[in-house]
Backbone bond lengths (Angstrom), bond angles and torsions (degrees), N, CA, C in turn:
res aa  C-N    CA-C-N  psi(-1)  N-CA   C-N-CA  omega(-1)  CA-C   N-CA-C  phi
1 X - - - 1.450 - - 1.513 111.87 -
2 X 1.861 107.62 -34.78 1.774 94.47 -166.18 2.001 78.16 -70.46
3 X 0.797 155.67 -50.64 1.359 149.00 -107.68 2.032 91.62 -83.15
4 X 1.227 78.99 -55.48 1.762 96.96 174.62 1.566 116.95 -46.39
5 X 1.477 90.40 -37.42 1.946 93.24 -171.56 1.654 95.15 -77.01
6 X 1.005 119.16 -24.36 1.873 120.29 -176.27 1.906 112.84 -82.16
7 X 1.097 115.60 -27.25 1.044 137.51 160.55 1.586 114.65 -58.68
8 X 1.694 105.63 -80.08 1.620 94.91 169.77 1.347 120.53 -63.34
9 X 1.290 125.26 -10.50 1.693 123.35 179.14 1.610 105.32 -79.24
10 X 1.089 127.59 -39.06 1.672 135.72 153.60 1.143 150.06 -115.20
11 X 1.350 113.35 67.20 1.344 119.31 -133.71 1.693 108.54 -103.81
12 X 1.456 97.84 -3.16 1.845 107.96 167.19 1.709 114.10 -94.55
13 X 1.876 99.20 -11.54 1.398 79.90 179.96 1.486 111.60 -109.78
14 X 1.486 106.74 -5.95 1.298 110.12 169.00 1.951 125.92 -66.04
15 X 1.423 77.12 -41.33 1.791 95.50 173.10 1.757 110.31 -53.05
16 X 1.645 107.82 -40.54 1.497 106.27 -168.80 1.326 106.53 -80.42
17 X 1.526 120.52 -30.62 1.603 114.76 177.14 1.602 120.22 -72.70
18 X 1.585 107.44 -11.24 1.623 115.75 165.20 1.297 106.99 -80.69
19 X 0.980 138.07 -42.39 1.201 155.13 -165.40 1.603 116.65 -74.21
20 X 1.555 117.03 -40.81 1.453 110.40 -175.20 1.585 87.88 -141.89
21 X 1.053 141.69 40.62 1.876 139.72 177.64 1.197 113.36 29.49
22 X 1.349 115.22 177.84 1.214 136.85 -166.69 1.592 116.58 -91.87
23 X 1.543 124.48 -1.42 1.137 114.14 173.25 1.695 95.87 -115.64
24 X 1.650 96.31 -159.35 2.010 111.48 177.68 1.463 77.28 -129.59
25 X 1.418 89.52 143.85 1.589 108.69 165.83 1.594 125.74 75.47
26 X 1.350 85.94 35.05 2.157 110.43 -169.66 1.526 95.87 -93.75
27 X 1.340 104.09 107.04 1.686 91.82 170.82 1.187 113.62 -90.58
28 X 1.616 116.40 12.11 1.288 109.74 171.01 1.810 115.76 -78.87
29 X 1.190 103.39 10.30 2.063 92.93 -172.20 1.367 87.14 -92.64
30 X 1.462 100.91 131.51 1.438 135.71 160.12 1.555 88.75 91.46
31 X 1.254 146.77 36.44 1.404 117.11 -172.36 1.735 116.23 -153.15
32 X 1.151 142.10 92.68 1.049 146.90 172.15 1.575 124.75 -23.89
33 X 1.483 123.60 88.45 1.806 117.85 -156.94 1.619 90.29 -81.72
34 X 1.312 129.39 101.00 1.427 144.62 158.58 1.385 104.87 -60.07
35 X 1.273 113.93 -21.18 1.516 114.11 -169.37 1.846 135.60 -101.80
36 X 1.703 84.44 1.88 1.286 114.04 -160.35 1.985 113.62 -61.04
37 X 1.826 97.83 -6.93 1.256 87.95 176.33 1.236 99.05 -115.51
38 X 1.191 156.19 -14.67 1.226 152.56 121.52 1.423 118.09 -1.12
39 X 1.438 110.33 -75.49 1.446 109.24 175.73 1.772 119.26 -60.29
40 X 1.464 110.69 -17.73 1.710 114.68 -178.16 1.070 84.28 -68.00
41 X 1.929 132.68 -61.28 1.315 111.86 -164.70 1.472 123.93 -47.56
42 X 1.630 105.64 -54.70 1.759 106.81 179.85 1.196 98.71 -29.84
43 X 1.194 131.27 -67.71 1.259 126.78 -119.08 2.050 97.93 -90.20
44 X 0.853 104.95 -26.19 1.386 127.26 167.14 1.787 124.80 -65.80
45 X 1.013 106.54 -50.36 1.857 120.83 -170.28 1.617 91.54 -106.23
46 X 1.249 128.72 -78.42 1.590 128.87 171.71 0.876 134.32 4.41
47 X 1.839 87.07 -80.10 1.329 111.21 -168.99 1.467 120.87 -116.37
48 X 1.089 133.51 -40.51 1.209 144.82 -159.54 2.052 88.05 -85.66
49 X 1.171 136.67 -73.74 1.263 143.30 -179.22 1.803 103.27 -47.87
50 X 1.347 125.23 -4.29 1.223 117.87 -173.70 1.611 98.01 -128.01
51 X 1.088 120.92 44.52 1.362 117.65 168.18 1.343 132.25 79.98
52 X 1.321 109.26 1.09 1.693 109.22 174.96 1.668 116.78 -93.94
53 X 1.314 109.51 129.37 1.307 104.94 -160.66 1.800 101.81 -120.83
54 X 0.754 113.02 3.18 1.658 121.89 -166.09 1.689 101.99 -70.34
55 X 1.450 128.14 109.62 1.023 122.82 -172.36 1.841 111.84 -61.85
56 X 1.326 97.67 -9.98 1.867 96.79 -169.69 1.138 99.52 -86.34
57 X 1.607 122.54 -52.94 1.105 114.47 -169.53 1.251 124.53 -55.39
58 X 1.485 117.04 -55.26 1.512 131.18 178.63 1.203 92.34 -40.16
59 X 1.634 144.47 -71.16 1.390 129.00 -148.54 1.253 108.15 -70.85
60 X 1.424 113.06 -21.14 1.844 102.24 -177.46 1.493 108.95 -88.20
61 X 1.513 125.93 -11.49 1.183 137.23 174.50 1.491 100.71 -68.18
62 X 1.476 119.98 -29.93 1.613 112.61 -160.62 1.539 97.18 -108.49
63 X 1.271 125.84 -1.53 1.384 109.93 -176.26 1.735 100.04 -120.97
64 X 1.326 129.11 -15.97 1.544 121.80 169.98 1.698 99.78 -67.09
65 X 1.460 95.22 146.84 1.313 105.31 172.29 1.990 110.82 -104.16
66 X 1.654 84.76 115.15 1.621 89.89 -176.96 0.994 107.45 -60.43
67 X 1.134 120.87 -46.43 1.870 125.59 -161.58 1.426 110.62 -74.85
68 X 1.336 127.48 14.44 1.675 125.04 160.24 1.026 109.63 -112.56
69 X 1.541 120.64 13.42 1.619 116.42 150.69 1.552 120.02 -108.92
70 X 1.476 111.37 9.57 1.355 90.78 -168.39 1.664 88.33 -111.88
71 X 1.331 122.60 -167.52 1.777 126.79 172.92 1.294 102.16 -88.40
72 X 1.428 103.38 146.26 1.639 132.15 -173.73 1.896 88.90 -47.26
73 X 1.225 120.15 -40.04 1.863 101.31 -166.32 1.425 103.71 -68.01
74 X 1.823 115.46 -22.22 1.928 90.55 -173.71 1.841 107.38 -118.44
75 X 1.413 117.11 27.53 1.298 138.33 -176.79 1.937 79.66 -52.99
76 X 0.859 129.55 -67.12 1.693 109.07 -165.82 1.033 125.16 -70.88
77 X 1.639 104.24 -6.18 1.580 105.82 -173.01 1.672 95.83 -93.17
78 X 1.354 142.41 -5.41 1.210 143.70 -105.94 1.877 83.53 -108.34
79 X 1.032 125.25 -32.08 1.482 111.01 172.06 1.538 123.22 -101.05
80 X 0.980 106.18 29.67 1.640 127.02 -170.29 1.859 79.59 -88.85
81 X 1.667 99.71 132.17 1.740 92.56 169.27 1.345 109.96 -105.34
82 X 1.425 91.87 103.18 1.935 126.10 -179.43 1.552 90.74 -157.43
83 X 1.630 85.61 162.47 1.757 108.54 179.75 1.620 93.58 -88.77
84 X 0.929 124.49 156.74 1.731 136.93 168.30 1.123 119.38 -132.57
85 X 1.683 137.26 124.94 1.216 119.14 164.62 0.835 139.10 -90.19
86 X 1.595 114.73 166.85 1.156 128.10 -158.36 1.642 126.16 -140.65
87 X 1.758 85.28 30.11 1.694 113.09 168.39 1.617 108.26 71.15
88 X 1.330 91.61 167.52 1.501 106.74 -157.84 1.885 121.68 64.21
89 X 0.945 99.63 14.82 1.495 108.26 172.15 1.533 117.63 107.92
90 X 1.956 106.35 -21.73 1.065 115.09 -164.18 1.805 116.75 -82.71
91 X 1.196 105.94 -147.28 1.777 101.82 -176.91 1.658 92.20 -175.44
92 X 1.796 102.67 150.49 1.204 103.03 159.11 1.550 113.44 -92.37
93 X 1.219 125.51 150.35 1.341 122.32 -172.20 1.416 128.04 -61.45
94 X 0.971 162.88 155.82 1.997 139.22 152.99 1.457 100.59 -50.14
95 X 1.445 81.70 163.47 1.797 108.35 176.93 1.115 119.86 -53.18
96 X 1.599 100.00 -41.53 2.286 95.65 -170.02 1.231 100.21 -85.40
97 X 1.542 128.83 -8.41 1.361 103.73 -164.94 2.134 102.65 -100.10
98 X 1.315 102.98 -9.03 1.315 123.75 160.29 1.680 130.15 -68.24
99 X 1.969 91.53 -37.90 1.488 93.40 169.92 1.713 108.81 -95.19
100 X 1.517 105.50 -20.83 1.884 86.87 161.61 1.381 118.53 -63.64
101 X 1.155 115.73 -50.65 1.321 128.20 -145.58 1.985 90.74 -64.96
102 X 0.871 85.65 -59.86 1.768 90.30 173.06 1.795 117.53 -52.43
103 X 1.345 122.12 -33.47 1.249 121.51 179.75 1.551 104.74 -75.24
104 X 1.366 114.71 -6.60 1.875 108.01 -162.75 1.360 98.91 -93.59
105 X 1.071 109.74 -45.02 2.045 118.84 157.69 1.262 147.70 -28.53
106 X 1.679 86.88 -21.15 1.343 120.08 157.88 1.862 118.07 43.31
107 X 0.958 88.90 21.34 1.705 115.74 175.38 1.360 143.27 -56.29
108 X 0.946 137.05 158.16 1.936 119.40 -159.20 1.514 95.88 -150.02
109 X 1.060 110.37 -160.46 2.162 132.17 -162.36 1.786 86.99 -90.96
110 X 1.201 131.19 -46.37 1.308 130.80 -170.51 1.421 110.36 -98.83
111 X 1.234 127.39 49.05 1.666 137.63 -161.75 1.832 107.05 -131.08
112 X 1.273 108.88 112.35 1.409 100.72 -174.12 2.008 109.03 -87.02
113 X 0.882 146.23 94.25 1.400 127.68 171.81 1.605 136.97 -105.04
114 X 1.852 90.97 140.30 1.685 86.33 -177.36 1.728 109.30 -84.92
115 X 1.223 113.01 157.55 1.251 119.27 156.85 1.009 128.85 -96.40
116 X 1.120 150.71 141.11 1.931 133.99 140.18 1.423 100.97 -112.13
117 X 1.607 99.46 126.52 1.627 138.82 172.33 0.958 111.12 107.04
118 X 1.558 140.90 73.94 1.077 110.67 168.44 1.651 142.85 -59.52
119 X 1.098 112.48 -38.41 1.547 125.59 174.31 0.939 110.28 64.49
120 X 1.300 127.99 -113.43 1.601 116.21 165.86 1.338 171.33 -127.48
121 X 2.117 65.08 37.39 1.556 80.76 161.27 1.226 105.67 127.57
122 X 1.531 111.16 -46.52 1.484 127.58 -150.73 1.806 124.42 -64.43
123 X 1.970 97.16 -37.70 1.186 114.24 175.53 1.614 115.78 -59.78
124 X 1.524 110.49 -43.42 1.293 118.22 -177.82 1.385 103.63 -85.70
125 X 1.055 152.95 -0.98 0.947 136.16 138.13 1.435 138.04 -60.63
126 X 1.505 103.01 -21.78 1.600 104.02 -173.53 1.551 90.38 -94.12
127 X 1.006 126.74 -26.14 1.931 124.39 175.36 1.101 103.27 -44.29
128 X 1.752 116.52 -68.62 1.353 129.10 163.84 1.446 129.68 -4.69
129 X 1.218 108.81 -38.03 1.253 121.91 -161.47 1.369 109.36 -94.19
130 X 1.703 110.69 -6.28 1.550 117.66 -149.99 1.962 93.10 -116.26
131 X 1.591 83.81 -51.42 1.750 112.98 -154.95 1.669 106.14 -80.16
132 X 1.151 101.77 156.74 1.567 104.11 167.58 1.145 110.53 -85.78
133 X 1.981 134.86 -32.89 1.322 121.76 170.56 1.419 97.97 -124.80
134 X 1.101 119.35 165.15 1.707 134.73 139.36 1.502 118.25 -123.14
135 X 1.088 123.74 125.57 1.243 128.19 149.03 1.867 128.39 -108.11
136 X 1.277 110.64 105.67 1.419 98.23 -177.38 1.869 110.96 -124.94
137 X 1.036 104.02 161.89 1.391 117.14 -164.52 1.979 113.97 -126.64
138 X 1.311 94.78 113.41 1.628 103.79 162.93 1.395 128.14 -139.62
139 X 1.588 88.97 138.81 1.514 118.88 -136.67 1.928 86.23 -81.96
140 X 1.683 129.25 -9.45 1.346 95.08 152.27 1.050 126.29 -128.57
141 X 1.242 126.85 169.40 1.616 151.25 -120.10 1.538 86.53 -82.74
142 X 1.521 142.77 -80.07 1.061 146.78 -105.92 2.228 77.29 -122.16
143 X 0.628 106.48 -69.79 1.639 95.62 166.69 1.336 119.42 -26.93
144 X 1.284 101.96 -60.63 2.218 101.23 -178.16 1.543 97.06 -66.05
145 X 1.544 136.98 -44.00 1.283 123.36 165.18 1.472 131.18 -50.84
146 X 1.022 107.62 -30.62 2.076 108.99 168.32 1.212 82.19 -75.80
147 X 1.094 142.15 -93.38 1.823 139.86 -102.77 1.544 96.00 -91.19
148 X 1.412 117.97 -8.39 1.928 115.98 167.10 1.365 90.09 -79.88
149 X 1.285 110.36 -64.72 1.731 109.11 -164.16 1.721 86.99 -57.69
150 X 0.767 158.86 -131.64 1.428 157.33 -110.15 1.104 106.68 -39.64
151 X 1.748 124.80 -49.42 1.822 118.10 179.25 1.320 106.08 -70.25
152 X 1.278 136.31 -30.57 1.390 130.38 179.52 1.398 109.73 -50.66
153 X 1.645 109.56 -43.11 1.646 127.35 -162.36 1.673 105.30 -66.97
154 X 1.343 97.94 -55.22 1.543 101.43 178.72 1.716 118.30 -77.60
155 X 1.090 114.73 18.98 1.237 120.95 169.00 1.314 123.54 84.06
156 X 1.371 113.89 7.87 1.639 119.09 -177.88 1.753 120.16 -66.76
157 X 1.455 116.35 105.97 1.308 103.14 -172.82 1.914 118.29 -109.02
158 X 1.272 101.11 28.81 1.819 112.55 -157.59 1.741 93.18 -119.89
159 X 1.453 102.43 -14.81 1.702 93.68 166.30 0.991 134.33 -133.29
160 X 1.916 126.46 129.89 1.117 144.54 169.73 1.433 124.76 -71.05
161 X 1.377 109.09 128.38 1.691 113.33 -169.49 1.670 109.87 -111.18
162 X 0.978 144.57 155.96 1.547 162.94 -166.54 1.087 119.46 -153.00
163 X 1.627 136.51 108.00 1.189 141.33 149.69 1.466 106.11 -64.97
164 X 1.617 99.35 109.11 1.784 113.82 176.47 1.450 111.79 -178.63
165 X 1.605 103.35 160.23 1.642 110.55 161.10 1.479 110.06 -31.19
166 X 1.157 119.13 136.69 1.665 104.82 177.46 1.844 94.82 -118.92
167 X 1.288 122.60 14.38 1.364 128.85 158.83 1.091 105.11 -53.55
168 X 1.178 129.62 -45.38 1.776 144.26 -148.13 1.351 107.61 -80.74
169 X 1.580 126.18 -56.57 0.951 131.12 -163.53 1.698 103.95 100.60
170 X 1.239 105.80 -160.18 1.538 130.81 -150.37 1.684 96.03 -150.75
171 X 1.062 116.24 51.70 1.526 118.76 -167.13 1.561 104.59 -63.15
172 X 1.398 120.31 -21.20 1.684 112.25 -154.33 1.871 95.18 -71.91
173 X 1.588 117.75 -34.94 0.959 156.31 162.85 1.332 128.20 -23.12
174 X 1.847 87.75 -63.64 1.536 108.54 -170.15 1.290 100.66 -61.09
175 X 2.109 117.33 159.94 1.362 112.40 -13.31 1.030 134.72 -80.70
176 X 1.219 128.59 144.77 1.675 124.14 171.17 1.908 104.52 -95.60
177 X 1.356 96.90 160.33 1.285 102.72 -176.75 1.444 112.92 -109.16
178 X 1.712 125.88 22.95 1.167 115.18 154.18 2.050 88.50 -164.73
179 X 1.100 118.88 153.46 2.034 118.44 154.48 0.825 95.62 -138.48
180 X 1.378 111.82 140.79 1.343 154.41 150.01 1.417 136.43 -87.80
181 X 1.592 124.73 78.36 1.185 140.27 -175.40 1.576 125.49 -52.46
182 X 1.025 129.56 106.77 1.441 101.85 -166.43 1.858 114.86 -130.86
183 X 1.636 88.36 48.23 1.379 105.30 -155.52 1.426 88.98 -144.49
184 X 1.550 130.53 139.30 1.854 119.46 175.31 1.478 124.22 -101.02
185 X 1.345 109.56 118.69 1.280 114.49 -169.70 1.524 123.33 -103.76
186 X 1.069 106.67 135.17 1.858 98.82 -169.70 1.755 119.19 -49.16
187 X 1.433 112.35 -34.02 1.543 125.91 170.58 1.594 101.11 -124.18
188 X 1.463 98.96 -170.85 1.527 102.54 173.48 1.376 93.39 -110.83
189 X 1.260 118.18 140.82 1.341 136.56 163.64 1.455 138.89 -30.94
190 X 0.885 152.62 62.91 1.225 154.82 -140.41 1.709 110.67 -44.84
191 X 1.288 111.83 -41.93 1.789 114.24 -174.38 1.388 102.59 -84.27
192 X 1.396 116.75 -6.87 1.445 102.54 172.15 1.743 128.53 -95.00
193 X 1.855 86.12 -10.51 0.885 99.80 154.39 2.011 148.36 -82.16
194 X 1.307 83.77 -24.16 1.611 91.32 170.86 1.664 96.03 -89.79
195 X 1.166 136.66 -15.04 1.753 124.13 166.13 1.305 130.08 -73.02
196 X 1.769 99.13 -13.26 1.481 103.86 161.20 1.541 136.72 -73.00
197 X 1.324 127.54 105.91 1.506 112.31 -164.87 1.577 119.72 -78.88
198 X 1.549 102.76 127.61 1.157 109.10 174.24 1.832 139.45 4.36
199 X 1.318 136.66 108.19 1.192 118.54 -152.99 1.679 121.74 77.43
200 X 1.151 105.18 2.91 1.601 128.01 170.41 1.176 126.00 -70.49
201 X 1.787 121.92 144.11 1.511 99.38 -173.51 1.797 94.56 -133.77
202 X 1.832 121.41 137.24 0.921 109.34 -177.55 1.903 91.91 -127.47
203 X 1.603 92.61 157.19 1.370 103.89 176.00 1.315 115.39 -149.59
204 X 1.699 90.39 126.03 1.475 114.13 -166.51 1.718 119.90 -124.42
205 X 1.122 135.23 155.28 1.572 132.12 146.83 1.546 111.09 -81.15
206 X 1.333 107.25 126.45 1.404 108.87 159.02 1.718 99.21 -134.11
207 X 1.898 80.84 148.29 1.256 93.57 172.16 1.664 84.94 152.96
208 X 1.613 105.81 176.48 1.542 141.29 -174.21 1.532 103.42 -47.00
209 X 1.207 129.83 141.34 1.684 117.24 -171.15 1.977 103.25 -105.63
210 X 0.825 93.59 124.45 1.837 124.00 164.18 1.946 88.07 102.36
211 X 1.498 136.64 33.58 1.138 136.63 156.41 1.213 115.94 -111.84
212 X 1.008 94.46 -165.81 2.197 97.86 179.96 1.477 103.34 -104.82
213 X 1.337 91.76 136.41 2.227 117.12 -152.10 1.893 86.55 -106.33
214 X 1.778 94.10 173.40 1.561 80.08 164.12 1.714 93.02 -121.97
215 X 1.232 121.26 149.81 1.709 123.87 170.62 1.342 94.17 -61.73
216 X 1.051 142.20 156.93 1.240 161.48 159.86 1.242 133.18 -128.52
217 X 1.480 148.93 125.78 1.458 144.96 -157.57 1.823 83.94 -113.27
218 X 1.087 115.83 145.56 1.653 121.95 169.51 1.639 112.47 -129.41
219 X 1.355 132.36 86.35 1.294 104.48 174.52 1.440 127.10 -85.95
220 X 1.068 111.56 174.37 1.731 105.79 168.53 1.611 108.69 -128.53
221 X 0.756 111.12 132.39 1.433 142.46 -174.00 1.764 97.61 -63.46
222 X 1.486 92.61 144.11 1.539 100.49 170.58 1.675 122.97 -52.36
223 X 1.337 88.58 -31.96 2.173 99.74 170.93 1.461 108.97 -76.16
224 X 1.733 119.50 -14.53 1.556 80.78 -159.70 1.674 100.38 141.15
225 X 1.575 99.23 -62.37 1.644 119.74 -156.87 1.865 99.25 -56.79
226 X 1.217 71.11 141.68 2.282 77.51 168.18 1.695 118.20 -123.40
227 X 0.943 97.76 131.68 1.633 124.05 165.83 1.032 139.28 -146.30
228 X 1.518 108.75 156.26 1.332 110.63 -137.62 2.070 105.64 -138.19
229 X 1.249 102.41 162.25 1.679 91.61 -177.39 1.732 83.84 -171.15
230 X 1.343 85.42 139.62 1.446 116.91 -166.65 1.966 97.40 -95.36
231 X 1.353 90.66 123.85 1.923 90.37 -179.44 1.278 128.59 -116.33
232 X 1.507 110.23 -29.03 1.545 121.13 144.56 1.533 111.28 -149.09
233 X 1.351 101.25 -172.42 1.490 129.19 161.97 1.438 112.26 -79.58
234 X 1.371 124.19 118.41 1.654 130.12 160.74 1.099 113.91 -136.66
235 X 1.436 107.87 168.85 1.573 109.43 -159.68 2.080 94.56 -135.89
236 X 1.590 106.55 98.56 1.384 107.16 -162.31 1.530 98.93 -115.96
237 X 1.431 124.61 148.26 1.711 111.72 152.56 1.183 104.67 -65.94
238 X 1.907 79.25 165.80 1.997 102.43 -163.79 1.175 81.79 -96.19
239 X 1.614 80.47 167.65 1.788 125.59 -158.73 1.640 76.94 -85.11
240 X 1.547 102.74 122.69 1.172 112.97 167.26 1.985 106.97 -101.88
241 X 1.763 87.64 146.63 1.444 97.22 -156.31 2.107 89.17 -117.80
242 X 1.284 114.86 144.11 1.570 130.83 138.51 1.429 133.47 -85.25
243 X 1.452 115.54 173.80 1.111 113.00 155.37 1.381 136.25 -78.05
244 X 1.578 121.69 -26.77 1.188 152.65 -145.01 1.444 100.57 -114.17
245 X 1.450 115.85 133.43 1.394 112.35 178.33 1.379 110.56 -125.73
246 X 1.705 115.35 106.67 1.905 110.74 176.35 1.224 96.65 -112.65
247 X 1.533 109.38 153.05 1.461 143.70 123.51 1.035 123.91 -150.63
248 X 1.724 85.32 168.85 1.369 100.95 -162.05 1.969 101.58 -116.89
């Protein structure tokens, strides 16, 4: 009965919290998760049995839905830990190397981060889930158009997208307090490096493009200083470069 009396005492705001849930950025409103044991496994065999221990990450690893970034032909394959593409040459990455790459970032609720590549979407979305901002940037046209329209769709409102060089950075922006490269570049970038703020941690592949790169963690020191430590072997597309340099 009390439950009822709280119900008829608010009964427009009860309706809206059935109606759209209790978090931002739930792609579960309106939507049936068919996939929900799929992703328990990832998150279980993947990730959790392969060394990732970060309580944030794992939960945002288990509640983004992979399979609304990839194309309707590999939606079942979509928690299989492999990269899949997702046209134009590119790929979304596997799971562990999404839930490392994200645990090295070492990142919190008050953490602003840049990306370079978005692709499709998926990586910055699971940041999302962690970070207070994301901003990430991909340099092509018809890619940054899916992967806005798709985070817009699922309700993500903490990240900003940019069709651009993602060599450059997001300077209007900078500093960010961690980037995440997810594209392989022969060096590390120099402007992404002065956009990192001090005590900052960025993680990248470098190395030869369509060979095996090394991931790399780079910090920068409260002065300034950079260092760097090599954590595995991955095998990423290269950082594709233009002539033309925008932001906004």
């Amino acid at each position: 009965m009390k439950a009822l009396k709280f119900i008829n005492k608010f009964p427009v705001i009860f309706l809206l919290l059935m109606v759209f849930g209790f978090s931002a950025g739930s792609e579960s409103i309106g939507k049936s998760d068919d996939y929900a044991a799929a992703r328990k496994n990832m998150g279980l065999y993947q990730i959790r049995h392969r060394g990732i221990t970060d309580r944030n990450v794992l939960n945002a690893m288990e509640s983004v839905f992979r399979h609304e970034f990839v194309e309707s032909t590999y939606k079942r394959k979509a928690y299989e830990d492999r990269p899949l593409p997702i046209g134009y040459g590119q790929t979304i990455s596997q799971p562990y190397i999404v839930a490392l790459m994200s645990q090295l970032l070492n990142v919190d609720k008050d953490s602003r981060v840049l990306e370079i590549g978005t692709g499709s979407g998926y990586q910055a979305a699971v940041l999302a889930r962690i970070v207070k901002e994301v901003y990430t940037i991909e340099i092509v046209k018809p890619l940054h158009e899916r992967s806005q329209k798709a985070l817009n769709r699922l309700g993500y409102q903490n990240i900003r997208t940019l069709n651009a060089d993602g060599y450059f950075g997001w300077s209007v922006h900078a500093p960010f307090d961690a980037i995440i490269v997810t594209c392989a570049s022969d060096f590390i970038p120099p402007p992404l490096i002065d956009q990192l703020k001090p005590g900052g941690l960025m993680c990248i592949p470098v190395g030869p493009p369509f060979k095996v790169q090394h991931l790399v963690l780079v910090k920068k020191g409260k002065t300034g200083d950079i260092t760097t430590q090599v954590i595995t072997s991955v095998r990423f597309v290269p950082l594709t470069r233009n002539q033309s340099r925008k932001e906004e």
